[in-house]
KOLLO-171424 format. One record per residue (C-alpha): x, y, z; residue in three letters. Coordinates in steps of 0.5 Angstrom, whole numbers, padded with zeros to 4 digits, always signed. Layout:
N
XYZALA ...
END
This chain:
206
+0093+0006+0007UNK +0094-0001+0003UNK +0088-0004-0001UNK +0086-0010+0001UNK +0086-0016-0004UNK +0082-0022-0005UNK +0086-0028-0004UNK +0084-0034-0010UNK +0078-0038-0008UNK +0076-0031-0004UNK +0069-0029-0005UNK +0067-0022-0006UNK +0061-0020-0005UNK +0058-0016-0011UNK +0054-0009-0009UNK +0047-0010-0010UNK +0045-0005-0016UNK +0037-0006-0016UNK +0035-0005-0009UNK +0030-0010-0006UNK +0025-0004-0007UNK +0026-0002-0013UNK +0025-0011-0013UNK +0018-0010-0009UNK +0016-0005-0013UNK +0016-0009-0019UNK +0012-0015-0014UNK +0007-0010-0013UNK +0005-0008-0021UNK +0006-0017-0022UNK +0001-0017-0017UNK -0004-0012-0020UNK -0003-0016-0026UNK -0003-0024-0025UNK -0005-0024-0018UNK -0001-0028-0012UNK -0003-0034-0015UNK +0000-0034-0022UNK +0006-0029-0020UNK +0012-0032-0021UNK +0020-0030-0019UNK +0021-0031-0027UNK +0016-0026-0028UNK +0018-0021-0023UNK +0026-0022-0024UNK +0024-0021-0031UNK +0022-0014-0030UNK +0029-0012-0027UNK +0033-0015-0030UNK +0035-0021-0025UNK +0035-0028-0025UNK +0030-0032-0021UNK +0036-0035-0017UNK +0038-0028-0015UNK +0031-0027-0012UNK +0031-0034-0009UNK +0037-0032-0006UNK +0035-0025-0003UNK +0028-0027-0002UNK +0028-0034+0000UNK +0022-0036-0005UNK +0016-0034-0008UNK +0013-0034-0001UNK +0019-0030+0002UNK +0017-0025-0004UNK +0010-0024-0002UNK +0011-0024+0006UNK +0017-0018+0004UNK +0012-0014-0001UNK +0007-0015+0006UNK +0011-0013+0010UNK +0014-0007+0006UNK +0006-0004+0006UNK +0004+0000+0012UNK +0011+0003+0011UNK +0009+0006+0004UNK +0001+0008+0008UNK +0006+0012+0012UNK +0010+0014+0007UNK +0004+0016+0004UNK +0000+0020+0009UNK +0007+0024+0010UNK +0007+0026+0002UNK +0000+0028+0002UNK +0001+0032+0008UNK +0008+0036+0004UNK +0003+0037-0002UNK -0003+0041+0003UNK -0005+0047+0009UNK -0011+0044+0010UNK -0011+0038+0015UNK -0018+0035+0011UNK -0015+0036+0004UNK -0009+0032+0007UNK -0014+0026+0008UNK -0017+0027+0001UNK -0010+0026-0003UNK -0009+0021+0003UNK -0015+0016+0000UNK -0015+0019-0008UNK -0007+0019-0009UNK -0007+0012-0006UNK -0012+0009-0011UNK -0010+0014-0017UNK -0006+0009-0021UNK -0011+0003-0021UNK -0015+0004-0028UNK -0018-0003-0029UNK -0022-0007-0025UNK -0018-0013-0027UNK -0012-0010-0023UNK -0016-0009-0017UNK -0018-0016-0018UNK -0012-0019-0017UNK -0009-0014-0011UNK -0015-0016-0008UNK -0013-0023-0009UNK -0009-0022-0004UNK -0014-0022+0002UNK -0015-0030+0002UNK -0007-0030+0004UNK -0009-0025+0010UNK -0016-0029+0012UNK -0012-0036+0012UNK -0004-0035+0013UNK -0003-0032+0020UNK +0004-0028+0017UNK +0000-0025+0013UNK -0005-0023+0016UNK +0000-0020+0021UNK +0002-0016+0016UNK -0005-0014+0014UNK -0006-0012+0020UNK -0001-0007+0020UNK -0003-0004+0014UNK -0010-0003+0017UNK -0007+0001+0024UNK -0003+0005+0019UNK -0008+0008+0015UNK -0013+0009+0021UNK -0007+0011+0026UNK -0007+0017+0020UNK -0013+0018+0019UNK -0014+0019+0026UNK -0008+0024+0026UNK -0011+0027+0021UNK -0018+0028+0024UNK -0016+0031+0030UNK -0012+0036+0026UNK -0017+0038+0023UNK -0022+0037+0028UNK -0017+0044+0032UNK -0017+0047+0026UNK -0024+0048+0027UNK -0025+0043+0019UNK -0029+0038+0024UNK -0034+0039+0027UNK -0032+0039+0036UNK -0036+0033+0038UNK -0034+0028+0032UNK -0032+0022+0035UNK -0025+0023+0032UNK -0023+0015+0033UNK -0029+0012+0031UNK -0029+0015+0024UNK -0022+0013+0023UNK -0025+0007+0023UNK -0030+0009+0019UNK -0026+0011+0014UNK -0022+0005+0014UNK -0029+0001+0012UNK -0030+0006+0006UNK -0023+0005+0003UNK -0024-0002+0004UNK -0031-0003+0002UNK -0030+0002-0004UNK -0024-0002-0007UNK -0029-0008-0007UNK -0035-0005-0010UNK -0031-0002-0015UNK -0028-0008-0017UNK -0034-0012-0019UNK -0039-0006-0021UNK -0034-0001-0024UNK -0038+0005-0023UNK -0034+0010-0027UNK -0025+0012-0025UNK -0024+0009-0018UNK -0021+0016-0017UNK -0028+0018-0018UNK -0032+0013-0014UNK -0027+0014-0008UNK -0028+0021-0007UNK -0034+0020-0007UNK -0035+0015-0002UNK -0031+0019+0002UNK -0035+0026+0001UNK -0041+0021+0004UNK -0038+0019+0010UNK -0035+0026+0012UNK -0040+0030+0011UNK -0044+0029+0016UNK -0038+0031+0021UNK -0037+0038+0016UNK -0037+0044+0020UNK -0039+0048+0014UNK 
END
């Protein structure tokens, strides 16, 4: 078979040897650490190795980085929910890895601050909000999943009203991450589990 040669003046398109995830996650920990505001593709770039004409050309611009990062964010609660499933038996204890694994590499409330920075996107930008949107049908769509599977498996109490308490726990994962975040109250990790165990209590068969 013959090997095709480029001709001169041909452009050849060169592989991508950072993917655009192993980018989007580094949009992710500059976020944590400057905000959406002050997040640059210089700052980004600088944590991959690649030139911020690079990700102009992949991304569009700053604004394109951010709507890609957002739209990247129900996938990773999937990918989430699925991971703390292969890591449990119990449908519960799948739940509680779910909201705790999530949050397990946030230490400092500065980082949270600047995630939640992104929240005045959302509210403001109909794109953004979009993709928000998303995110909160992700994790509720998994916890109801996760509910009703405990509810079979005897875990949940029969009459729990398995739709409105994924929505329940959706504001108890919201509404801690905010609390946390001005108050600080000992680790995220702790706070959260405590939260949760709050809200599931009451629905507990045992």
């Amino acid at each position: 078979m013959a090997v095709h040669k480029p001709s001169r003046g041909e452009i050849v398109a060169r592989p991508r040897l950072i993917s655009d995830d192993t980018i989007l996650d580094a949009t992710r920990q500059v976020l944590a650490e400057l905000g959406p505001a002050k997040l640059t593709l210089a700052a980004v770039g600088a944590r991959v190795g690649l030139a911020p004409p690079t990700l102009m050309q992949r991304f569009g611009n700053k604004r394109g980085l951010l709507l890609a990062s957002a739209a990247r964010s129900p996938l990773m609660v999937l990918r989430a929910a699925e991971e703390a499933e292969a890591r449990n038996t119990s449908p519960l204890a799948t739940l509680r890895d779910f909201a705790l694994s999530s949050v397990a590499h946030i230490k400092h409330r500065e980082e949270l601050g600047n995630g939640l920075g992104f929240v005045q996107l959302d509210v403001a930008d109909p794109e953004f909000r979009e993709h928000a949107l998303a995110h909160s049908a992700a994790i509720v769509d998994s916890c109801a999943r996760l509910l009703q599977a405990a509810q079979a498996a005897g875990e949940l109490k029969p009459d729990a009203d398995v739709p409105a308490l994924a929505r329940l726990t959706l504001v108890c994962f919201n509404g801690a991450l905010q609390v946390w975040a001005v108050n600080g109250w000992g680790s995220l990790t702790d706070f959260m589990r405590d939260q949760l165990e709050l809200l599931l209590s009451p629905y507990l068969t045992e």
